[in-house]
Structure formats: C-alpha cells, structure tokens
C-alpha positions in Angstrom: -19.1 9.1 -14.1 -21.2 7.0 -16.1 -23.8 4.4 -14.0 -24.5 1.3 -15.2 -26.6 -2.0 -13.6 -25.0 -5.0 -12.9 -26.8 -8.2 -12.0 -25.6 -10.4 -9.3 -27.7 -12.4 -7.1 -30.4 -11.0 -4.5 -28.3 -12.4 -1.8 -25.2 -10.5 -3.0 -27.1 -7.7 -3.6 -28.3 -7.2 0.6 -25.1 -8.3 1.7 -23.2 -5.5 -0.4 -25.7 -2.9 0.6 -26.1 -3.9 4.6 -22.2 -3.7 4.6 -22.1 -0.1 2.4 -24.7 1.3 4.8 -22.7 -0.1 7.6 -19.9 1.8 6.2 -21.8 5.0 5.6 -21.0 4.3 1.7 -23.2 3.5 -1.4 -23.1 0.3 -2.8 -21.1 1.8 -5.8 -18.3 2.9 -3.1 -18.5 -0.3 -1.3 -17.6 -2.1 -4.0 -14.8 0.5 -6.1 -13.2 -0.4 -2.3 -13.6 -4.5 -2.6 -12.0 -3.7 -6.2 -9.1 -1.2 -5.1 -8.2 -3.9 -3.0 -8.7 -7.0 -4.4 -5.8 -5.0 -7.3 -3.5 -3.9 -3.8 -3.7 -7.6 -2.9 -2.7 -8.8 -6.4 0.2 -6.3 -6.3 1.5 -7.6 -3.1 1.4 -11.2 -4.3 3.3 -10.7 -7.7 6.0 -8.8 -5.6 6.3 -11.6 -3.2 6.2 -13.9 -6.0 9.1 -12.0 -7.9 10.8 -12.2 -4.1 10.6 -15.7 -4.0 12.4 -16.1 -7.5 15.0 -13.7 -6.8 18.3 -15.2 -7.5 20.4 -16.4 -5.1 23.1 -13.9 -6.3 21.1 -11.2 -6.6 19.8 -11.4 -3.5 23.6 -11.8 -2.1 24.7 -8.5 -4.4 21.3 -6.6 -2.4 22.4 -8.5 1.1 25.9 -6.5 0.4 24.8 -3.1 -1.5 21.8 -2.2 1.7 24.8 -3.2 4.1 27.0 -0.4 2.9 24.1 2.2 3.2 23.1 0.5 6.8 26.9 1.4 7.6 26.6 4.8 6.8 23.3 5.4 8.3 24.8 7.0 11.9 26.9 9.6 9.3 24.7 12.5 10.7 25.0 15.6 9.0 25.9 18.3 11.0 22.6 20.7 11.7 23.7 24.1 9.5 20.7 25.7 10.7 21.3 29.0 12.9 19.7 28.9 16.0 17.1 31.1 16.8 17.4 33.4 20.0 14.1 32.7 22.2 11.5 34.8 22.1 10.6 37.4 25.1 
C-alpha cells in the first residue's frame, strides 16, 4: 500500500494518535476504522431512509409474503440422519 501525508490540525493529530495507541493501532488503522464506519453508518441510514419511503402497499404485500413463511416456520423436517450406536 502506498503512504501518503495528510495535514490536519496538531490537535487532531494527538487525539487520533492517543486513541490509536489506546487501541494498540497505528494512526493509519485508527482511522481506515473511523472510515469503514463512518461508510457502515451511511449504509444503515440510506436503508432506513428507503424504509421510511416504502409504500404503503408494498409494505402490506411484505406484511403478507413474511406471514406465509412465519406459518411454515414449525414445518420441521424430519432428521434423515442414522443414528450413531455409542461408542464403548
């Protein structure tokens, strides 16, 4: 991987290494982690966005398609497997 300096303000600069050595990271780690989940947190809000402007018959025709798995859920499959004989 290629380095590279970036210039942010002394202040920044302790604060992001006292909390990588905290961490038992370097500096680069620290923040690749701020940025993997600042992105995670940007992924959650567009899904809850798209959740919030889910139609409401779309959301009805989902209400009624995860009902009819729900009803099959205690359908167990019978266990095929042979049983072992225990072991002397």
């Amino acid at each position: 991987m290629t380095m590279t300096t970036i210039k942010v303000d002394a202040v920044v600069r302790d604060r992001l290494n006292a909390e990588a050595r905290r961490r038992g990271l370097t500096a680069g780690s620290f923040v690749e982690e701020l940025l993997e989940s600042w992105a995670r947190d940007q992924r959650f809000a567009a899904m809850r966005e798209a959740m919030a402007s889910t139609a409401p018959a779309d959301e009805a025709s989902y209400a009624e398609e995860t009902a009819s798995f729900d009803a099959l859920a205690d359908d167990a499959v019978p266990d095929e497997r042979p049983s072992r004989p225990p072991t002397p």
